[in-house]
C-alpha positions as CSV (number, residue, x, y, z in Angstrom):
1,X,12.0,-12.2,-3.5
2,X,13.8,-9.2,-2.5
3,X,12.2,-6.3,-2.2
4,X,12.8,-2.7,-1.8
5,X,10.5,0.4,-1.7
6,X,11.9,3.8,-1.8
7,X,9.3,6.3,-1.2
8,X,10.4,9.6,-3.2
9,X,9.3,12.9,-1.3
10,X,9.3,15.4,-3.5
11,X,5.9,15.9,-4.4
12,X,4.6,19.2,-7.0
13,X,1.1,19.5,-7.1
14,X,-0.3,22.0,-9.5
15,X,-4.2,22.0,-8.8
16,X,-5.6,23.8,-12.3
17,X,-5.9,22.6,-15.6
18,X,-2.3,22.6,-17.0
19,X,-4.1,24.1,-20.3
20,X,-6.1,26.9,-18.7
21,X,-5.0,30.8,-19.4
22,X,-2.3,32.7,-17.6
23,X,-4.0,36.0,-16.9
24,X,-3.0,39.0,-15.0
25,X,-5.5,40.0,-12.3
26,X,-5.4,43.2,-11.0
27,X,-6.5,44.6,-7.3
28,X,-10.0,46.5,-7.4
29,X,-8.2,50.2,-7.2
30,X,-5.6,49.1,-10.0
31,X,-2.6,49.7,-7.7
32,X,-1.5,46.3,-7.3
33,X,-1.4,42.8,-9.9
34,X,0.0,39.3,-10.7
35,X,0.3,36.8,-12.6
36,X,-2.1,33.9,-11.9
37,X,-4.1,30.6,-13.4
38,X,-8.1,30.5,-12.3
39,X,-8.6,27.3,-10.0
40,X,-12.0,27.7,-8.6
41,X,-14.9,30.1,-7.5
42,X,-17.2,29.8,-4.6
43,X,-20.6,31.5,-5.5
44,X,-21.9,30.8,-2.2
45,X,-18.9,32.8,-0.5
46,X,-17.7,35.2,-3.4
47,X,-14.1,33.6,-3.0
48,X,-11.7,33.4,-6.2
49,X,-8.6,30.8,-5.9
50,X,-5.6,31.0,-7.8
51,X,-2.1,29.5,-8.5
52,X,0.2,31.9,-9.1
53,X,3.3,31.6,-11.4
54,X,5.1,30.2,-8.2
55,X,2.2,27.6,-7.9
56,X,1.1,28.8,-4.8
57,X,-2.1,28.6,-4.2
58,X,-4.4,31.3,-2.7
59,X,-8.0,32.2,-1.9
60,X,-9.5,36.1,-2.1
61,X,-12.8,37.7,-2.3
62,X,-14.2,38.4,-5.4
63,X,-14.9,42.4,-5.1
64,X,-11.0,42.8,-4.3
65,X,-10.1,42.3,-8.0
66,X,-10.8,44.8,-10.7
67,X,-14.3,44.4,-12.7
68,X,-12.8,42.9,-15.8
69,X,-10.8,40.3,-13.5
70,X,-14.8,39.8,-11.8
71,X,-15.8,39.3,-15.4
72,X,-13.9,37.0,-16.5
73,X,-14.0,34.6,-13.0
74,X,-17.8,34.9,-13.2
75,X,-17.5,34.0,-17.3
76,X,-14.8,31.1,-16.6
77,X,-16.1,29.8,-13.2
78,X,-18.4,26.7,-14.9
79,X,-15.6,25.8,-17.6
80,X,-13.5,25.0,-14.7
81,X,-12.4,21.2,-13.5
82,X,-13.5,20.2,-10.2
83,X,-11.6,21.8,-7.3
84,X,-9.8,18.0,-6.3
85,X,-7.2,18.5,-3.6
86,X,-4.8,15.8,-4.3
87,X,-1.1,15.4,-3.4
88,X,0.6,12.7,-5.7
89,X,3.8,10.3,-3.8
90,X,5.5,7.8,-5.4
91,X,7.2,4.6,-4.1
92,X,10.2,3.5,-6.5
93,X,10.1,-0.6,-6.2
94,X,12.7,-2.8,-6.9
95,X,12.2,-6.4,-6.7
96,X,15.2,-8.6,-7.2
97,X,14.2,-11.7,-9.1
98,X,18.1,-13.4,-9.8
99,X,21.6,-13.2,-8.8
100,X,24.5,-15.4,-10.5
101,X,28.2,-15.4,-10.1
102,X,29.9,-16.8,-13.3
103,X,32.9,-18.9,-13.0
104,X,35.2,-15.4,-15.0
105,X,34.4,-13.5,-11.6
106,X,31.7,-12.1,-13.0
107,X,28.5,-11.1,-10.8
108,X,25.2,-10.4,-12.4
109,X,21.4,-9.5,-10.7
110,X,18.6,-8.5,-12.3
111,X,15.5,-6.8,-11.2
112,X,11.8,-5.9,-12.1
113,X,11.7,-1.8,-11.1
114,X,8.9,0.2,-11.3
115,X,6.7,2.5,-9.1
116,X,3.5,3.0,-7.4
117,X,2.1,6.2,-7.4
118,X,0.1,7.0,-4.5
119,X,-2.8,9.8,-5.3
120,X,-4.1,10.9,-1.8
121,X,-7.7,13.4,-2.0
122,X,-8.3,16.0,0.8
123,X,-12.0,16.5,-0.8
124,X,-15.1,15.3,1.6
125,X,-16.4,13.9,-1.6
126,X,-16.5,10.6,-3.7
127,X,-14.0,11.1,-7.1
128,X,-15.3,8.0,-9.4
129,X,-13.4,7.8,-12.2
130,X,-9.9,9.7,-11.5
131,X,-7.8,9.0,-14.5
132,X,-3.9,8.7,-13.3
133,X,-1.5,9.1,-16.5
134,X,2.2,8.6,-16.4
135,X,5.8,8.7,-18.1
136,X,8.2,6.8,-16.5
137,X,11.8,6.7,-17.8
138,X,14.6,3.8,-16.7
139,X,18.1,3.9,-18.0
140,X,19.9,1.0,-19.4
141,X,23.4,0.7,-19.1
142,X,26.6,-0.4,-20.7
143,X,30.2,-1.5,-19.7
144,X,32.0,0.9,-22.3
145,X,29.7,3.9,-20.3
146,X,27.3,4.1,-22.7
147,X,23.5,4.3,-21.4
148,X,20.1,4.9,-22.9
149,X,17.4,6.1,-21.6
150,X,13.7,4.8,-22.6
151,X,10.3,6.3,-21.4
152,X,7.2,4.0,-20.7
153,X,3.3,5.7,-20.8
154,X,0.4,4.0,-19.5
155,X,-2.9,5.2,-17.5
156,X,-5.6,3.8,-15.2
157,X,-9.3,5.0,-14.2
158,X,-9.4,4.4,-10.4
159,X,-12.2,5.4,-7.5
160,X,-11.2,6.9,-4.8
161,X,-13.0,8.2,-1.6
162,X,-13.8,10.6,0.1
163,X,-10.8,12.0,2.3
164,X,-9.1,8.6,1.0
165,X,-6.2,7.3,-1.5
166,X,-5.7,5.2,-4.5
167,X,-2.8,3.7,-6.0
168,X,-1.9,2.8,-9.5
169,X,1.1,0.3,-10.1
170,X,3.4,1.0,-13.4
171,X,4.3,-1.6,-15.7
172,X,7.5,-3.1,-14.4
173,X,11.1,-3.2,-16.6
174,X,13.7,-5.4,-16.4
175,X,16.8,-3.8,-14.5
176,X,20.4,-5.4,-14.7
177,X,23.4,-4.8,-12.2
178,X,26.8,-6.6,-13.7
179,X,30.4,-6.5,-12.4
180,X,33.3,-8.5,-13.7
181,X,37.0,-8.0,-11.7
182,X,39.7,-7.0,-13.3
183,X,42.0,-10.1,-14.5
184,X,45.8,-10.5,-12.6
185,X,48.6,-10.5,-15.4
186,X,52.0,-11.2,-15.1
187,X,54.7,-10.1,-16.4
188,X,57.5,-11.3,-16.9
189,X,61.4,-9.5,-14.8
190,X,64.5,-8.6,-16.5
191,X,68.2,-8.8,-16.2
192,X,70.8,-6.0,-17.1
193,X,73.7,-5.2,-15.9
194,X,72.7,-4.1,-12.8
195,X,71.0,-7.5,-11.7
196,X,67.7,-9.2,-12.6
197,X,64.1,-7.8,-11.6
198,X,61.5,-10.2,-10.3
199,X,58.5,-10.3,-12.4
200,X,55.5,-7.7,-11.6
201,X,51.8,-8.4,-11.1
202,X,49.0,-5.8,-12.4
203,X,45.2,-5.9,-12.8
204,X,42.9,-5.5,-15.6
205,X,40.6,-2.7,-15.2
206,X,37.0,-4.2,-14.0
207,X,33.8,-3.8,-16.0
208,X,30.4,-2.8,-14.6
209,X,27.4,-1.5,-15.5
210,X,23.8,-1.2,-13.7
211,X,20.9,0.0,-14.7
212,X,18.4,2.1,-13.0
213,X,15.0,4.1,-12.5
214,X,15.6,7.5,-14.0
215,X,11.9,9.3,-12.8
216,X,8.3,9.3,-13.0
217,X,5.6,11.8,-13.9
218,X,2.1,11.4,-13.3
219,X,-0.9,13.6,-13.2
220,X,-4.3,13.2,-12.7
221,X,-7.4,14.0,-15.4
222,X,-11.6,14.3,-13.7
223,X,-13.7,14.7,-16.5
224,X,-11.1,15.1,-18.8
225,X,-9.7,18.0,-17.1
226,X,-6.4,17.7,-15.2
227,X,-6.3,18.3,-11.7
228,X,-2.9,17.4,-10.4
229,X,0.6,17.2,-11.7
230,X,3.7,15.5,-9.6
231,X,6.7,14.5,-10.1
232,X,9.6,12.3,-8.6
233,X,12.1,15.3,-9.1
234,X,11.5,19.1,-10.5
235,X,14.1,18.6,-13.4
236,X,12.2,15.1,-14.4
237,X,8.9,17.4,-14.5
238,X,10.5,20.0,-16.8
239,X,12.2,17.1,-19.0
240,X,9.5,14.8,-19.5
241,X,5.7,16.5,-18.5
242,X,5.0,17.0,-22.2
243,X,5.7,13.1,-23.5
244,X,2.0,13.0,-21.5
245,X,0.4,14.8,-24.3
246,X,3.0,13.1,-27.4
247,X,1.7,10.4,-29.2
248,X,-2.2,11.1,-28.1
């Protein structure tokens, strides 16, 4: 069998709980605020870390934010999911399982596509049960231009060591690439008075359609709480992040 990985790069990786409260947190003296989501507190070290609405990610001491900010860290700190660094990559696979040429010039191969998705940890710690949920979508086409576009959910519970990676393998759709050439056609000259035309030869128009891997989302729950977000584009993320929760 043929095979072909494509490893997609683009990789956003929201580290807080995509159900947790946008708050505004404002500087100790009140001069200064932003927008941010709570990620994790240090007790040891008194340091806050936040995604901001940018989903940068950014670390601060406690006593720098104002005393109801304090509060509400202090009040929120124990409800929070564990603080998992983990950077999601997916490898798009298509394996090509047939190719036939019909006797009409016709040229057909087919395909199982799917994708791995690769969740890497940069935690000195053991994550047992990491729960990795995902959408992907795959498009079906047709010779008159007409497509449709269908998603497929699944999940898996895997392990995955300290400052180590697991992977989780999607279900696998059939994919179809067909091309048919355009037919030659005669036709047929003419006299007149001013002499006779040979005849002309033109060409049907040809047909093709192939089908293809649209995207993937995938995001990571611990303990029911989700960690990490990613997908294989920004738009697919915006599109499709919400069919995780549909359905459940």
């Amino acid at each position: 069998m043929n095979k072909a990985f494509i490893t997609l790069f683009f990789v956003m990786v929201i580290t807080a709980d995509a159900g947790q409260e946008w708050r505004t947190f404002t500087s100790a003296e009140g001069s200064r605020s932003f927008k941010g989501q709570l990620v994790a507190y240090d007790r040891g070290s008194d340091t806050v870390t936040v995604i901001n609405v940018k989903r940068q990610r950014f670390s601060f001491h406690i006593d720098t934010i104002s005393e109801d900010d304090q509060d509400f860290v202090e009040e929120n700190a124990d409800k929070l999911p564990p603080d998992a660094k983990l950077k999601i990559r997916f490898d798009e696979l298509l394996d090509k399982t047939d190719s036939q040429r019909g006797a009409d010039k016709t040229k057909t191969k087919t395909y199982d596509g799917g994708y791995t998705i690769h969740v890497n940890s940069y935690t000195p710690r053991l994550i047992s049960e990491a729960e990795v949920e995902y959408v992907m979508i795959y498009r079906k086409d047709k010779v008159d231009g007409n497509h449709s576009d269908t998603v497929v959910k699944g999940s898996e519970t895997v392990e995955i060591p300290p400052n180590s990676s697991a992977s989780v393998e999607t279900e696998t759709v059939d994919l179809v690439n067909f091309y048919k050439a355009g037919k030659a056609i005669s036709t047929a000259g003419g006299c007149s008075s001013g002499g006779c035309s040979k005849g002309s030869v033109t060409f049907t128009k040809s047909e093709r359609s192939r089908d293809f891997m649209v995207g993937c989302v995938a995001r990571v729950k611990i303990d029911g709480q989700v960690v990490s977000v990613s997908a294989t584009s920004p738009g697919i993320l915006e599109k499709y992040e919400l069919e995780l929760d549909s359905g459940r």
